[in-house]
Steps between C-alpha positions, in 0.01 A plus 500: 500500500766724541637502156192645421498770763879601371426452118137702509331231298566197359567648104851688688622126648700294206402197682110501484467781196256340220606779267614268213166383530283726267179283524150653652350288793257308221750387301717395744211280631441366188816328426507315832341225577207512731464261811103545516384210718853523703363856557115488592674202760660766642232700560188287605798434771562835577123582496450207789759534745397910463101343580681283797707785658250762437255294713776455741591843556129552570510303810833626595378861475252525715514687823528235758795355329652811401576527883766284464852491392512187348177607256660839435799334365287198302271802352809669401671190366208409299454839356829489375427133350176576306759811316753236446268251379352752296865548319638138484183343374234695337801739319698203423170339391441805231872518390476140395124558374654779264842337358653774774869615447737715696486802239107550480476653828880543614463674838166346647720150424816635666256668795309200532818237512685749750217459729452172456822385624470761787193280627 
């Protein structure tokens, strides 16, 4: 993340630049091959375990339990899952539903990995 705090943005760094790449986001889908039922996989995961921890952080949030330490730190916990969850599956699940690569969408890829491997 820090090489793109020092170079500005990701066009600047010689290492993640797609500037030999002169193709629009379309076309560049179009030549790669899409992973369509890998993809919707991915998601109808994504969607349930958002279902299952959404209905878990119900519970957790409600006054009585919010008392306690130990729920204060599960509600925060799971909050923090459902965003990761959110990333890893249902984003993967639409990069692989699209025929996704690195230059279509350059800094929400490099954003999204950086976090990623934070979590």
């Amino acid at each position: 993340m820090e090489t793109f705090l020092v170079y500005g943005n990701l066009n600047k760094n010689p290492l993640y630049s797609c500037n030999n790449t002169k193709l629009t986001f379309w076309e560049l889908s179009a030549r790669h091959e899409k992973q369509r039922l890998l993809g919707a996989l991915y998601i109808c995961y994504g969607i349930t375990v958002q279902i299952c921890y959404l209905l878990s952080l119900s519970v957790i949030a409600r006054k009585e339990f919010r008392s306690m330490s130990c729920y204060k730190l599960m509600l925060t916990l799971g909050i923090l899952d459902v965003i990761c969850v959110t990333v890893s599956s249902e984003l993967t699940g639409y990069f692989y539903y699209i025929g996704f690569e690195y230059c279509m969408l350059p800094t929400i890829t490099y954003i999204c990995g950086c976090w990623m491997n934070c979590g």
